[in-house]
Chimera marker file (.cmm) of the C-alpha trace (Angstrom):
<marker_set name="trace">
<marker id="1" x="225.193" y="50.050" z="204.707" r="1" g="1" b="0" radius="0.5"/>
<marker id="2" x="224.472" y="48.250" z="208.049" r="1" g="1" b="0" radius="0.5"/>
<marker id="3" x="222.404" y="45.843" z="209.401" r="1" g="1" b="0" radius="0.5"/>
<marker id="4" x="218.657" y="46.912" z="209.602" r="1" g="1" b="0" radius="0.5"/>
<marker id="5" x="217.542" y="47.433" z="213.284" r="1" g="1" b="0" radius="0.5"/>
<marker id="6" x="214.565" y="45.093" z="214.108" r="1" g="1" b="0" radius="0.5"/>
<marker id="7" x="212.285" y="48.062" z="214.218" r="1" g="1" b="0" radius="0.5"/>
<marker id="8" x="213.626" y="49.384" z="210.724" r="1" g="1" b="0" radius="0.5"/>
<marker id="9" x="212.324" y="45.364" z="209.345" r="1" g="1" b="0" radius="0.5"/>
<marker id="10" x="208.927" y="45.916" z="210.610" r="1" g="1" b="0" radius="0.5"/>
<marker id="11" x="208.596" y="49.555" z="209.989" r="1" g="1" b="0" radius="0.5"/>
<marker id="12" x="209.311" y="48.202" z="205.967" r="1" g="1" b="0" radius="0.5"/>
<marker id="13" x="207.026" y="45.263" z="206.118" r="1" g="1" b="0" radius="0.5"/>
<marker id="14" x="204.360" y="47.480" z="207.181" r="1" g="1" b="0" radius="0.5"/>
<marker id="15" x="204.689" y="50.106" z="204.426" r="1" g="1" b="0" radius="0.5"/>
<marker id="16" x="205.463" y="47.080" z="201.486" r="1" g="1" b="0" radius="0.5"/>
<marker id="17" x="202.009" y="45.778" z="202.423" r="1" g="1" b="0" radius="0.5"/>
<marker id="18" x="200.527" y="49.261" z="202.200" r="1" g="1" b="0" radius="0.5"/>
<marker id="19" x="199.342" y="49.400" z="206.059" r="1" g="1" b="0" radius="0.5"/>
<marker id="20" x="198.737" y="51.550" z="208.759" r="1" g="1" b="0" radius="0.5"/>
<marker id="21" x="200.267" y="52.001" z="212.088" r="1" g="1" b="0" radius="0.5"/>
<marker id="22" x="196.357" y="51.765" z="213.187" r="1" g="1" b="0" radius="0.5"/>
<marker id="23" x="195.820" y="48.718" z="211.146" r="1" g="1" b="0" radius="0.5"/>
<marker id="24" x="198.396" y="46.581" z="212.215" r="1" g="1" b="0" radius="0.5"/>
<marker id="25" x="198.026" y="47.322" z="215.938" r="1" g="1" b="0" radius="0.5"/>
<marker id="26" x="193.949" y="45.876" z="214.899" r="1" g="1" b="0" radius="0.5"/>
<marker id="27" x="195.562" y="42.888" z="212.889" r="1" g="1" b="0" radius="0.5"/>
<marker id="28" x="198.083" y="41.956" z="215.619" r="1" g="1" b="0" radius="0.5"/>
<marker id="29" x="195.376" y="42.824" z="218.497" r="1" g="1" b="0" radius="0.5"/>
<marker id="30" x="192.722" y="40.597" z="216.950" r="1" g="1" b="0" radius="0.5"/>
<marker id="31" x="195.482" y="37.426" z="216.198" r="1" g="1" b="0" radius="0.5"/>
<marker id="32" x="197.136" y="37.827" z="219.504" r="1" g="1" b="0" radius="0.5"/>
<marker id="33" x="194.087" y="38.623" z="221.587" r="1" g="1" b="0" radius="0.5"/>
<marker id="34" x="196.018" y="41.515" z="223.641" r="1" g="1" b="0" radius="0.5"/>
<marker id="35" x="195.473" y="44.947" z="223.420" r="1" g="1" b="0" radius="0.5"/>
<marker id="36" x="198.412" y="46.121" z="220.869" r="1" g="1" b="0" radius="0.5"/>
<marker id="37" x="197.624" y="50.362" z="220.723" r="1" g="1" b="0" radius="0.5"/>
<marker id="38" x="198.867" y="52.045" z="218.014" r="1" g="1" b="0" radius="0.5"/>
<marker id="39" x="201.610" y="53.973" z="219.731" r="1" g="1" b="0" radius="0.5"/>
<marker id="40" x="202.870" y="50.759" z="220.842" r="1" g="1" b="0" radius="0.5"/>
<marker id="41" x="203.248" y="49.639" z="216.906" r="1" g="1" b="0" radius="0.5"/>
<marker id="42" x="205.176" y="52.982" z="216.623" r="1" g="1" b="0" radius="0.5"/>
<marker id="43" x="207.509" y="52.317" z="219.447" r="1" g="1" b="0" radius="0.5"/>
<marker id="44" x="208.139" y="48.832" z="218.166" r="1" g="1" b="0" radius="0.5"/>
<marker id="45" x="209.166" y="50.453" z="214.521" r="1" g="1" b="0" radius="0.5"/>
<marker id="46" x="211.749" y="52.392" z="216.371" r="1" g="1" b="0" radius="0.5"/>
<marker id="47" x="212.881" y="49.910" z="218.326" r="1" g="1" b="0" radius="0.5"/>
<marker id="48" x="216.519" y="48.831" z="218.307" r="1" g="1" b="0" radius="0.5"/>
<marker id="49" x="217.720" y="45.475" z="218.290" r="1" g="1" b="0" radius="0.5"/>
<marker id="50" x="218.847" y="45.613" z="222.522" r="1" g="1" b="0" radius="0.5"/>
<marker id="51" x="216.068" y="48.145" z="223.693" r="1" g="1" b="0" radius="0.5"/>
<marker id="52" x="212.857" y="47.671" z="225.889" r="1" g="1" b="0" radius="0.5"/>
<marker id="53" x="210.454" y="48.073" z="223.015" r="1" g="1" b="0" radius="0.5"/>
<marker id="54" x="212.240" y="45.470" z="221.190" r="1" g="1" b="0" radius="0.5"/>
<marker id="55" x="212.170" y="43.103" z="223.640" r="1" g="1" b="0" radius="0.5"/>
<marker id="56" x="208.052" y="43.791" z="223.957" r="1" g="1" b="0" radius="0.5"/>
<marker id="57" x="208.347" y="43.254" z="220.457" r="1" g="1" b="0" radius="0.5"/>
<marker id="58" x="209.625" y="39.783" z="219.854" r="1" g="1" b="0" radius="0.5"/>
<marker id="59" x="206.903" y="38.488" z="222.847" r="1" g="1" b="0" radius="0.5"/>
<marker id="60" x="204.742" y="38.785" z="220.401" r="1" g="1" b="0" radius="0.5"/>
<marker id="61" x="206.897" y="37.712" z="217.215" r="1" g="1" b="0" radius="0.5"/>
<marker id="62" x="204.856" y="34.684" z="216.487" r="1" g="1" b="0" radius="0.5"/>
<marker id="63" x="201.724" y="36.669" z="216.690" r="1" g="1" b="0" radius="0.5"/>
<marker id="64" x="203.196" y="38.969" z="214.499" r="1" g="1" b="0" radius="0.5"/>
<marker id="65" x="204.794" y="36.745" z="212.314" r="1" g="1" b="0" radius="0.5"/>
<marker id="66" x="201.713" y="34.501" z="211.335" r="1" g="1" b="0" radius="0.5"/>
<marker id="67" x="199.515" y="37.495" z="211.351" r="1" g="1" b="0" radius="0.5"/>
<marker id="68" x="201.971" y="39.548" z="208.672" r="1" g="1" b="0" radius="0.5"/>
<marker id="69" x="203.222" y="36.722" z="206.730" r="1" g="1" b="0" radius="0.5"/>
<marker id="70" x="207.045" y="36.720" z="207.152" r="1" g="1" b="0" radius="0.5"/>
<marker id="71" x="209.430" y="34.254" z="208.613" r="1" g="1" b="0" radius="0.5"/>
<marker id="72" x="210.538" y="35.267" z="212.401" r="1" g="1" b="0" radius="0.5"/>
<marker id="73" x="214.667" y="34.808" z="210.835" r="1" g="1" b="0" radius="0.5"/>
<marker id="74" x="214.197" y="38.020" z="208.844" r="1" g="1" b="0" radius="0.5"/>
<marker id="75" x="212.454" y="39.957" z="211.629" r="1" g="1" b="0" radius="0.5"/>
<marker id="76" x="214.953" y="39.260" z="213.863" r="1" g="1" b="0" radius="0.5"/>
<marker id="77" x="217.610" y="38.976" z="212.164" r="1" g="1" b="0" radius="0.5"/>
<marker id="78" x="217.294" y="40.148" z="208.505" r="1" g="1" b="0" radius="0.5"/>
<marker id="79" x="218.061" y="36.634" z="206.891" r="1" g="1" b="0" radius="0.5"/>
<marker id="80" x="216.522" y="36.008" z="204.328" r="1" g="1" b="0" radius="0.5"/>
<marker id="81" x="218.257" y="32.793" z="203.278" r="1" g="1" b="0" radius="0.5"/>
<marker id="82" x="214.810" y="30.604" z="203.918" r="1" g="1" b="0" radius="0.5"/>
<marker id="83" x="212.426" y="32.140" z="201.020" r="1" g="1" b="0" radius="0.5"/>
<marker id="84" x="209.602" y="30.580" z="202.289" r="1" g="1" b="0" radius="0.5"/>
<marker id="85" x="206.171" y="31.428" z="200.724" r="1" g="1" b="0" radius="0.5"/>
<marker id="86" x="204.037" y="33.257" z="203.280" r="1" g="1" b="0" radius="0.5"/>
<marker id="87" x="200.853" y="34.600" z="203.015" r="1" g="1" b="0" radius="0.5"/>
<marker id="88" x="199.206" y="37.486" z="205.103" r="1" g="1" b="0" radius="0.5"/>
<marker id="89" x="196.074" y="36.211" z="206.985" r="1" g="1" b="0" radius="0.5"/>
<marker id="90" x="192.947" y="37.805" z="205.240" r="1" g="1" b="0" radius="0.5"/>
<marker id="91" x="190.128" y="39.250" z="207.663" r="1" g="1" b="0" radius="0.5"/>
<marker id="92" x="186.838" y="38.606" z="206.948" r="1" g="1" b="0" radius="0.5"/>
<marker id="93" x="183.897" y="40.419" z="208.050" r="1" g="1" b="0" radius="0.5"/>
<marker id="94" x="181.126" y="38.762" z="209.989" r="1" g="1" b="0" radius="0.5"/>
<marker id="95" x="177.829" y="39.481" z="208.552" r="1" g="1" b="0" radius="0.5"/>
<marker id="96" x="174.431" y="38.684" z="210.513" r="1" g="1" b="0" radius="0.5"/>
<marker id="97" x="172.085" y="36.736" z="209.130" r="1" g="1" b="0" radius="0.5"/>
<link id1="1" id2="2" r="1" g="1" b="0" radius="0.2"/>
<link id1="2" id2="3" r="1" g="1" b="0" radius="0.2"/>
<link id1="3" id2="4" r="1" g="1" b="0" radius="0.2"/>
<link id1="4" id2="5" r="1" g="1" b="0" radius="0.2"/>
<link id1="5" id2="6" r="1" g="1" b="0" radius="0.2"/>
<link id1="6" id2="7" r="1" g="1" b="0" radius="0.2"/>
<link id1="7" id2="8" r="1" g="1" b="0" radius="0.2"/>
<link id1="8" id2="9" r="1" g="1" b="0" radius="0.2"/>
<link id1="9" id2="10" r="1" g="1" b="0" radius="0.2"/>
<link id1="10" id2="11" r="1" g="1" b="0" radius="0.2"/>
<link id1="11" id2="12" r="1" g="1" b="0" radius="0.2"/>
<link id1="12" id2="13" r="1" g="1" b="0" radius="0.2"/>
<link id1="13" id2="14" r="1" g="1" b="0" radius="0.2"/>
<link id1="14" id2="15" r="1" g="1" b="0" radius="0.2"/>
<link id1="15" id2="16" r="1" g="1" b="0" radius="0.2"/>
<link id1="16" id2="17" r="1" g="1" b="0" radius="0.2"/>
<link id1="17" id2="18" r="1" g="1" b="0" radius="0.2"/>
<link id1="18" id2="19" r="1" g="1" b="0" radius="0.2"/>
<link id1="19" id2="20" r="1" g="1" b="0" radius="0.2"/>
<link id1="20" id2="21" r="1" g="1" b="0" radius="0.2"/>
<link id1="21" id2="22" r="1" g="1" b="0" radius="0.2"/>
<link id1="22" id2="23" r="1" g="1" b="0" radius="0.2"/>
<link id1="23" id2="24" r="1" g="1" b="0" radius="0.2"/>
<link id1="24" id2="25" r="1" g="1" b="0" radius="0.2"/>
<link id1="25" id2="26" r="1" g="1" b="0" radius="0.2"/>
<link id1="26" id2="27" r="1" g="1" b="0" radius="0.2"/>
<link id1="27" id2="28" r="1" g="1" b="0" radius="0.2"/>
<link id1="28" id2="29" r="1" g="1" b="0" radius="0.2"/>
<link id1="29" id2="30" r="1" g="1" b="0" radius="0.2"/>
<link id1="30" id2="31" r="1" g="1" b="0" radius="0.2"/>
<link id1="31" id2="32" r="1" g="1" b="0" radius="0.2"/>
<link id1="32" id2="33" r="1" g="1" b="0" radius="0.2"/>
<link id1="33" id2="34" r="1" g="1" b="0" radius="0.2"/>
<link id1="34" id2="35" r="1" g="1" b="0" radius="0.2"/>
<link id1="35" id2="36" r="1" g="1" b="0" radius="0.2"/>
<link id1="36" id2="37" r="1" g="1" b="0" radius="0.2"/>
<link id1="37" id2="38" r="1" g="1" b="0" radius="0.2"/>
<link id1="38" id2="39" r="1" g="1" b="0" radius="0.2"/>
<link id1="39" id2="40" r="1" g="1" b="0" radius="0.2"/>
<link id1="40" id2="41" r="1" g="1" b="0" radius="0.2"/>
<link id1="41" id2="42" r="1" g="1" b="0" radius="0.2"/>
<link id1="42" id2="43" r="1" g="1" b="0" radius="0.2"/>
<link id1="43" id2="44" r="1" g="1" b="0" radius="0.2"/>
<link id1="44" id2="45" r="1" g="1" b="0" radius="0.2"/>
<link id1="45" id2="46" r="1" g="1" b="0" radius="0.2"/>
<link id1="46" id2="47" r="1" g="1" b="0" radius="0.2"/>
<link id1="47" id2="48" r="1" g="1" b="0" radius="0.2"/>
<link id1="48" id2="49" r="1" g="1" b="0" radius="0.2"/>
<link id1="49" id2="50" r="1" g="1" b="0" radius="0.2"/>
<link id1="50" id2="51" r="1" g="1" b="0" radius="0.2"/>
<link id1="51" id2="52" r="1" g="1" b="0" radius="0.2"/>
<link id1="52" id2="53" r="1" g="1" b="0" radius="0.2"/>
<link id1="53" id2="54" r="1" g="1" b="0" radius="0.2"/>
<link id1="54" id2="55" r="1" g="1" b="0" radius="0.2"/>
<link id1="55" id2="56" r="1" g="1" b="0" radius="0.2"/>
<link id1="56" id2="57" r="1" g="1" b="0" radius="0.2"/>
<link id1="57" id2="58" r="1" g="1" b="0" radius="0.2"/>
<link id1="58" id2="59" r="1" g="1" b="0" radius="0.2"/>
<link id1="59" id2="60" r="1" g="1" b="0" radius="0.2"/>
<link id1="60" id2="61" r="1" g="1" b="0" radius="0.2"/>
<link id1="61" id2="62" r="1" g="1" b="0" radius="0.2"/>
<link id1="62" id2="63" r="1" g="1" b="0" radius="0.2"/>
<link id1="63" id2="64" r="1" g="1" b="0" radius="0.2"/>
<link id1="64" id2="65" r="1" g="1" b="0" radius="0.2"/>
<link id1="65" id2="66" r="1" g="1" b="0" radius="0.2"/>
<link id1="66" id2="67" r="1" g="1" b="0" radius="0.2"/>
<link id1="67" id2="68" r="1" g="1" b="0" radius="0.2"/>
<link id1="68" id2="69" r="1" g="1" b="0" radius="0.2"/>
<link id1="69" id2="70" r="1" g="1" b="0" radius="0.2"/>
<link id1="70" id2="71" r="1" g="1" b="0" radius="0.2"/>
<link id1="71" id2="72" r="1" g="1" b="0" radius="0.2"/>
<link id1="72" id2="73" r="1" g="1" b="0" radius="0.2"/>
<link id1="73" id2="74" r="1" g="1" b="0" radius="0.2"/>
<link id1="74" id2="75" r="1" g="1" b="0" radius="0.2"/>
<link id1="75" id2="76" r="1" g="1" b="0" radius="0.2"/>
<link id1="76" id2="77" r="1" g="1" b="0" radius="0.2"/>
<link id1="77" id2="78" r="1" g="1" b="0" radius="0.2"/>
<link id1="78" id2="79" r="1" g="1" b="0" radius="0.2"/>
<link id1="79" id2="80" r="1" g="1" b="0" radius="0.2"/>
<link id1="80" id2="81" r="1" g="1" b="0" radius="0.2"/>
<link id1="81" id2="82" r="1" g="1" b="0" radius="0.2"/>
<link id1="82" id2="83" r="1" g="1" b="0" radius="0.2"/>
<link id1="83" id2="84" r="1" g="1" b="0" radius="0.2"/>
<link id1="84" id2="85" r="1" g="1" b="0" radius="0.2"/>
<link id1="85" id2="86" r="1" g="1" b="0" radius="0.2"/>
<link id1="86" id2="87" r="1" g="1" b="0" radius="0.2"/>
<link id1="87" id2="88" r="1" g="1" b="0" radius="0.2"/>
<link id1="88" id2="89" r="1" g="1" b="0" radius="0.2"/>
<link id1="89" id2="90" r="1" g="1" b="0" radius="0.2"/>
<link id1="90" id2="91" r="1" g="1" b="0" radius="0.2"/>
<link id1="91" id2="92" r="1" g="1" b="0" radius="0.2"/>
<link id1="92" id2="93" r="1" g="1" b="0" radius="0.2"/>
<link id1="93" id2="94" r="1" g="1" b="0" radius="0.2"/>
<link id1="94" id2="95" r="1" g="1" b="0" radius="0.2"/>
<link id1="95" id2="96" r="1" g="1" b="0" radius="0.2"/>
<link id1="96" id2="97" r="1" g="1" b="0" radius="0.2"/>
</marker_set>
Protein backbone atom coordinates (compact mmCIF):
# COMPACT_ATOMS: atom_id res chain seq x y z
CA UNK A 1 0.00 0.00 0.00
CA UNK A 2 1.29 3.61 -0.49
CA UNK A 3 1.92 6.49 1.30
CA UNK A 4 -1.28 8.23 2.69
CA UNK A 5 -1.95 11.59 0.87
CA UNK A 6 -2.02 14.49 3.44
CA UNK A 7 -5.72 14.82 2.94
CA UNK A 8 -6.27 10.92 3.45
CA UNK A 9 -4.26 11.72 7.33
CA UNK A 10 -6.72 14.29 8.20
CA UNK A 11 -9.74 12.84 6.63
CA UNK A 12 -8.75 9.66 9.35
CA UNK A 13 -8.00 11.85 12.27
CA UNK A 14 -11.27 13.37 11.87
CA UNK A 15 -13.36 10.18 11.76
CA UNK A 16 -10.94 8.35 14.80
CA UNK A 17 -12.09 11.27 16.97
CA UNK A 18 -15.70 10.76 15.91
CA UNK A 19 -16.10 14.43 14.25
CA UNK A 20 -17.78 16.24 11.77
CA UNK A 21 -16.73 18.00 8.70
CA UNK A 22 -18.95 20.94 10.42
CA UNK A 23 -17.26 20.52 13.69
CA UNK A 24 -13.85 20.73 12.85
CA UNK A 25 -14.20 23.68 10.46
CA UNK A 26 -15.88 25.36 14.22
CA UNK A 27 -12.83 23.85 16.21
CA UNK A 28 -10.16 25.05 13.74
CA UNK A 29 -12.22 28.47 13.09
CA UNK A 30 -12.46 29.26 16.80
CA UNK A 31 -8.37 28.24 17.52
CA UNK A 32 -7.20 29.93 14.42
CA UNK A 33 -9.52 32.91 14.47
CA UNK A 34 -10.20 32.69 10.50
CA UNK A 35 -13.16 31.73 8.93
CA UNK A 36 -12.45 27.82 8.07
CA UNK A 37 -16.16 26.79 6.13
CA UNK A 38 -16.95 23.46 6.02
CA UNK A 39 -16.41 22.85 2.34
CA UNK A 40 -13.05 24.10 2.85
CA UNK A 41 -12.44 21.09 5.58
CA UNK A 42 -13.73 18.85 2.71
CA UNK A 43 -11.38 20.14 0.13
CA UNK A 44 -8.51 19.87 2.55
CA UNK A 45 -9.50 15.91 3.14
CA UNK A 46 -9.06 15.49 -0.53
CA UNK A 47 -6.23 17.25 -0.86
CA UNK A 48 -3.06 15.72 -2.29
CA UNK A 49 0.24 16.13 -1.00
CA UNK A 50 1.38 18.92 -4.19
CA UNK A 51 -2.18 20.49 -4.77
CA UNK A 52 -3.64 24.03 -3.95
CA UNK A 53 -5.85 22.82 -1.15
CA UNK A 54 -2.96 21.25 0.42
CA UNK A 55 -0.93 23.99 0.41
CA UNK A 56 -4.07 26.12 2.16
CA UNK A 57 -3.90 23.32 4.34
CA UNK A 58 -0.54 23.26 5.99
CA UNK A 59 -0.96 27.45 6.55
CA UNK A 60 -2.88 26.49 9.02
CA UNK A 61 -1.07 23.16 10.28
CA UNK A 62 -0.20 24.55 13.63
CA UNK A 63 -3.70 25.69 14.13
CA UNK A 64 -4.74 22.47 13.23
CA UNK A 65 -2.30 20.59 14.89
CA UNK A 66 -2.72 22.06 18.52
CA UNK A 67 -6.40 22.27 18.01
CA UNK A 68 -6.67 18.23 16.98
CA UNK A 69 -3.97 16.91 19.05
CA UNK A 70 -1.44 15.30 16.64
CA UNK A 71 2.13 16.03 15.87
CA UNK A 72 2.55 18.20 12.44
CA UNK A 73 5.38 14.98 11.28
CA UNK A 74 2.42 12.63 10.84
CA UNK A 75 0.17 15.16 9.07
CA UNK A 76 2.58 15.90 6.76
CA UNK A 77 4.31 13.27 6.41
CA UNK A 78 2.79 10.12 8.04
CA UNK A 79 5.73 9.52 10.59
CA UNK A 80 4.89 8.44 13.32
CA UNK A 81 8.31 7.70 14.82
CA UNK A 82 7.80 10.64 17.68
CA UNK A 83 4.75 9.05 19.82
CA UNK A 84 4.24 11.99 21.59
CA UNK A 85 1.19 12.21 23.96
CA UNK A 86 -1.26 14.79 22.61
CA UNK A 87 -4.36 15.78 23.79
CA UNK A 88 -7.35 17.40 21.83
CA UNK A 89 -8.19 20.90 23.25
CA UNK A 90 -11.63 20.60 25.11
CA UNK A 91 -14.25 23.53 24.46
CA UNK A 92 -15.98 24.83 27.12
CA UNK A 93 -19.12 26.65 27.09
CA UNK A 94 -19.43 30.13 28.49
CA UNK A 95 -22.28 30.43 30.78
CA UNK A 96 -23.65 33.98 32.03
CA UNK A 97 -23.87 34.66 35.30
Amino acid sequence: MGKQSIGTRLHLLRLHLGWSVEECAYRLTVSSNQLIAPATWRNWEGATDSDLYASEFINCLDSICATFGTASDWLLDGDTSDSQNSAIVELSRHRPD
